[in-house]
N, C-alpha and C positions, 0 to 999 in steps of 0.2 A: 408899543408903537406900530409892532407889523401886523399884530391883529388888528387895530382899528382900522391901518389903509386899508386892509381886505375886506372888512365888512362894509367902509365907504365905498369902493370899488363896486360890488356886489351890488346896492343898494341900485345904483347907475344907473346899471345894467338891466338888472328889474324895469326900472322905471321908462328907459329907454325903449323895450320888448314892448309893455302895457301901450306906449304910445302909439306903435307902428298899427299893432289890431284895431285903436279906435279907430285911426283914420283907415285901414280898408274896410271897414264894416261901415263906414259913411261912405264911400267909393259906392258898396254891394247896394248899399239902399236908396243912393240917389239914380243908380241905373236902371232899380225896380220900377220907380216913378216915372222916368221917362217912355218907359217900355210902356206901361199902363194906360199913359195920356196916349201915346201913338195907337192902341189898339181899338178896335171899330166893333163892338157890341150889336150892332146893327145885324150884321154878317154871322150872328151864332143862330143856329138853328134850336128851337124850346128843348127843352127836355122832360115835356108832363110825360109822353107817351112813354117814351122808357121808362122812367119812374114809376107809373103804372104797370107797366107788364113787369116791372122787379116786385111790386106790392101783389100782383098776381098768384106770382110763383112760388112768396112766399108758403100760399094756403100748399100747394103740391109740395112744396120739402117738408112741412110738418108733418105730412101721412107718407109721406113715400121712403123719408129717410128714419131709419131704424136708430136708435138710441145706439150708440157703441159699449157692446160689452165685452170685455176681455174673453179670450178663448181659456178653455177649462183645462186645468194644470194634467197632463198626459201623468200616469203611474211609470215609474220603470223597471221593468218586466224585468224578468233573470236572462239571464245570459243565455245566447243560444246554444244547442248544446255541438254544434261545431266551432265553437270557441275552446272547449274543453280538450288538452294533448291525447293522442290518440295512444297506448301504450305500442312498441314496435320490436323485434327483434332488432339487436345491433352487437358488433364486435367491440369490445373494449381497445384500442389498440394500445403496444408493448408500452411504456413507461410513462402511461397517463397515470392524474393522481387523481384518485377518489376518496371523500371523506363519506367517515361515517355522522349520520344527520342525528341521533341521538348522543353519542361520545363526544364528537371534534375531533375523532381522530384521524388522521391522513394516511394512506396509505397507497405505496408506488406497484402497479401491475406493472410484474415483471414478461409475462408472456399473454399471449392474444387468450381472449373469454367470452364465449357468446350468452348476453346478456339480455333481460324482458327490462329495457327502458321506456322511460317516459319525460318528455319536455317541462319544465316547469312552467312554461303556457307556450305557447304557439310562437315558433321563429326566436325562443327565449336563449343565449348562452349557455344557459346551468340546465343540468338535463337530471334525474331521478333516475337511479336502479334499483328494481324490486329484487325481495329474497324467493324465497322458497314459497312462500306463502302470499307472495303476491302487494306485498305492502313495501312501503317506501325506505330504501336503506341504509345508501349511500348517494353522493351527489359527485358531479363529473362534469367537466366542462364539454359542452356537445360537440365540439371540434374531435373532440378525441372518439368519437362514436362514428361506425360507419353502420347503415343502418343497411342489413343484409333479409330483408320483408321481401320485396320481390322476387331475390334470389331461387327464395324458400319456396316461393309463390310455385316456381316454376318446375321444382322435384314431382317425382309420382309419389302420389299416396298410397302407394302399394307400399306394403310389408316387405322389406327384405328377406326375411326370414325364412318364409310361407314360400310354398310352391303350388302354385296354379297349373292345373292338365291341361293340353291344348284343347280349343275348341276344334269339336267333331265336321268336317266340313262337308257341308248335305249339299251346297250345290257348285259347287266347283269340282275340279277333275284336277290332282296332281300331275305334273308335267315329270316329274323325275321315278327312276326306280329304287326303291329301297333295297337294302342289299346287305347279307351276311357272307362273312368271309371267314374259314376254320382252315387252321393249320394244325395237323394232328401227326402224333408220334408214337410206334405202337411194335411191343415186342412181338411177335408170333413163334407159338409151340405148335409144328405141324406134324398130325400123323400121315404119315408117305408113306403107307401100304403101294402106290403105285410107284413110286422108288424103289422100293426094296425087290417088287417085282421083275422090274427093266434088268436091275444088277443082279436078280437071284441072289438077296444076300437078307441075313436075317436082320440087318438094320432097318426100323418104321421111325426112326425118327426128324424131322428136322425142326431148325431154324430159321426164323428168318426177320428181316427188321422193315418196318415200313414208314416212307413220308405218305401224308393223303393232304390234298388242298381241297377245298370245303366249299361250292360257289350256290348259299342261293336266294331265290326273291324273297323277300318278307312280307305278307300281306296281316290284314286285320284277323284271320283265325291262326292260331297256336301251332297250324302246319305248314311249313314250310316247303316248296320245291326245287332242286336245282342240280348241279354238274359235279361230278368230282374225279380227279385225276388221282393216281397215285404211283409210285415208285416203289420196285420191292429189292430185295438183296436177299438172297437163303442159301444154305449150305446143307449139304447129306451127304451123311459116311457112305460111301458104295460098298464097303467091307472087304477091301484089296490094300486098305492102307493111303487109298486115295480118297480127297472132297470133292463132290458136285458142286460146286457155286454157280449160280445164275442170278442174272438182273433183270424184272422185267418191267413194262410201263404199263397202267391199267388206264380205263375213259370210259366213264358211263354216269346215267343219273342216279340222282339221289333225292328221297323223302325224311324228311324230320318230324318230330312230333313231340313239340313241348308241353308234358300231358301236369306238370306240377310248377307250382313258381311261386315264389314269395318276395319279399324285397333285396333279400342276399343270394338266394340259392334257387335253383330250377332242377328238375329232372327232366333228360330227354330222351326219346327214343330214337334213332337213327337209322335205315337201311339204305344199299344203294346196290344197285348191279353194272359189272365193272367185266369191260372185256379184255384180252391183254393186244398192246398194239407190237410187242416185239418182248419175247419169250425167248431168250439165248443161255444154255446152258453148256460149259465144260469141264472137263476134268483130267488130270496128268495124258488120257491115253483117248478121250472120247468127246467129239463138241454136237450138242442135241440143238433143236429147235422144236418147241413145243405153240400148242395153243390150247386158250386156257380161259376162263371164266370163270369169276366168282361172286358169289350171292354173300351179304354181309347183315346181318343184324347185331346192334351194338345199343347200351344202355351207358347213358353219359350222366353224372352229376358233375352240376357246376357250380360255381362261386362267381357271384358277381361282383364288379369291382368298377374304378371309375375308370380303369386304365382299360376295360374290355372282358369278355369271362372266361375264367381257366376253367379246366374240366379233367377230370379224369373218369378213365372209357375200359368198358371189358366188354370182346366182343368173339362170336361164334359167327367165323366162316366155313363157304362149303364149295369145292374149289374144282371144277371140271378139267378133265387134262388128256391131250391127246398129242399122241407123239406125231411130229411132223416128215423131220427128217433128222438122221444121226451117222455120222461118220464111222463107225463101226459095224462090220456086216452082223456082228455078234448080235448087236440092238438093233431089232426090227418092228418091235410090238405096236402097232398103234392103235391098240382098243381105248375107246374112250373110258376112262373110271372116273372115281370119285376123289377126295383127299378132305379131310378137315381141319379147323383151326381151332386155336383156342389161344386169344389174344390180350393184352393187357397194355392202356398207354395214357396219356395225357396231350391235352391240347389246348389251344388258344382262339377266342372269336371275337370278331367285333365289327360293327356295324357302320356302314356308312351308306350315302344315297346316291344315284349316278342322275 
């Protein structure tokens, strides 16, 4: 029963809709008519001439306009080749995990490893580490890569290793002095014939101990010039039971001449002449003042070292001596004589520039 109301209902409704459209489609067409009758033909201008110049224009589009044919299918080329990851130095940082790309197997770096990466394309996540051989071996999230290329960039390509000589410089003029400094230490066995003379006694022998400081300029040849001061201390039996001791200060130049040299060891040869600045001698019962000069040649081997060069020295002096003045009317001699050495010491040098 409820389906037939609804399908009566329906049927209506239909019927209802179909009627509304005839009557405005009679509306639409009876207003056509009206319009038609009102409109005045009179008032249109012909339309042969256009119509002609359209049959004209025809003849010009058949030659002028080109049949349309599709454009020819373009090839696609390879990739350019900065598409392709460039390989890079980078650090692995501590507790990234990297697999290996043949195994599966994962493995956690435990401390920092500078590694030959490569992107797996451009701006990708997943990044390639090559082994030894330059081939692909493990794979790494690229977060974990800090890529230290510029870094590298930036070191000398000099060898650490290797040592380079200065260059020689031919047109400039150094501003500073180059400069050796020797601090030397040295026993003396003196024969003092003129000692033994003053005291009339059969003793020639003495002792004596010396500091010498070493001042000089170093230039481009093997010879060197410069100053040297020195301090002496010596004793002589006088043959009464009593010692002479005296102190005296010496000051004068000095040449070197480093005639052998290899990369440990050098030979030198050394002289200097040395005046004294104060010559003071006494003893239980007599105080002297002397002056005195002496001429010094010395033969030095050295070791060289990075701390500066040691040496040990044996040297022959030869010592002028003239009595000045002496508190004893006994000791009056003041002929000038002679005296020699025979020395034996070690020293220290090393260089720097003022």
């Amino acid at each position: 029963m409820k389906r037939t109301l609804f399908f009566t209902l329906f049927l209506l409704g239909l019927s209802l809709n179909l009627k509304a459209q005839v009557d405005a489609f009679q509306e639409i067409e009876l207003s056509n008519k009206i319009q038609q009758n009102e409109l005045d033909f009179e008032d249109l201008e012909p339309l042969s001439e256009e119509l002609s110049a359209i049959d004209n224009l025809e003849e010009i589009a058949n030659k002028d306009i080109a049949p349309f044919r599709p454009p020819p299918r373009q090839k696609r080329g390879n990739r350019p080749p900065e598409w392709k990851p460039t390989p890079f130095q980078a650090v692995v940082k501590p507790g990234s995990i990297i697999k290996d790309i043949k195994s599966g197997q994962k493995y956690r770096v435990v401390k920092k490893v500078v590694v030959m990466a490569e992107e797996k394309f451009n701006g990708s996540l997943i990044s390639y580490i090559h082994d030894s051989k330059s081939k692909l071996k493990f794979e790494v999230r690229t977060h974990n890569l800090v890529d230290i290329s510029r870094d590298l960039d930036l070191l000398s390509g000099l060898p650490s290793h290797e040592e380079f000589a200065p260059q020689s410089q031919r047109h400039t003029t150094n501003k500073y002095f180059k400069v050796q400094n020797g601090i030397f230490y040295s026993l003396e066995n003196i024969s003092a014939n003129y000692f033994s003379d003053l005291f009339d006694t059969d003793g020639s022998a003495a002792t004596a101990y010396r500091w010498d400081y070493r001042f000089y300029f170093r230039w481009k040849v093997p010879v060197y010039f410069g100053l040297t001061a020195g301090i002496q201390t010596g004793t002589f039996d006088t043959g009464d039971g009593a010692l002479l001791k005296w102190t005296s200060y010496y000051f004068g130049p000095a040449v070197k001449w480093r005639f052998r040299e290899s990369k440990n060891w050098a030979w030198e040869l050394h002289s200097d002449f040395q005046k004294s600045m104060n010559f003071n001698a006494q003893s239980d019962f007599v105080k002297m003042s002397f002056g005195s000069n002496i001429w010094n040649l010395e033969g030095a081997g050295v070791f060289k070292t990075g701390w500066g060069d040691f040496s040990g020295t044996m040297a022959f002096k030869k010592q002028r001596m003239t009595l000045k003045s002496s508190s004893s009317s006994a000791i009056q001699k003041s002929d000038r004589k002679s005296i020699t050495y025979l020395s034996f010491g070690f020293g220290y040098q090393w260089n720097f520039d003022l």
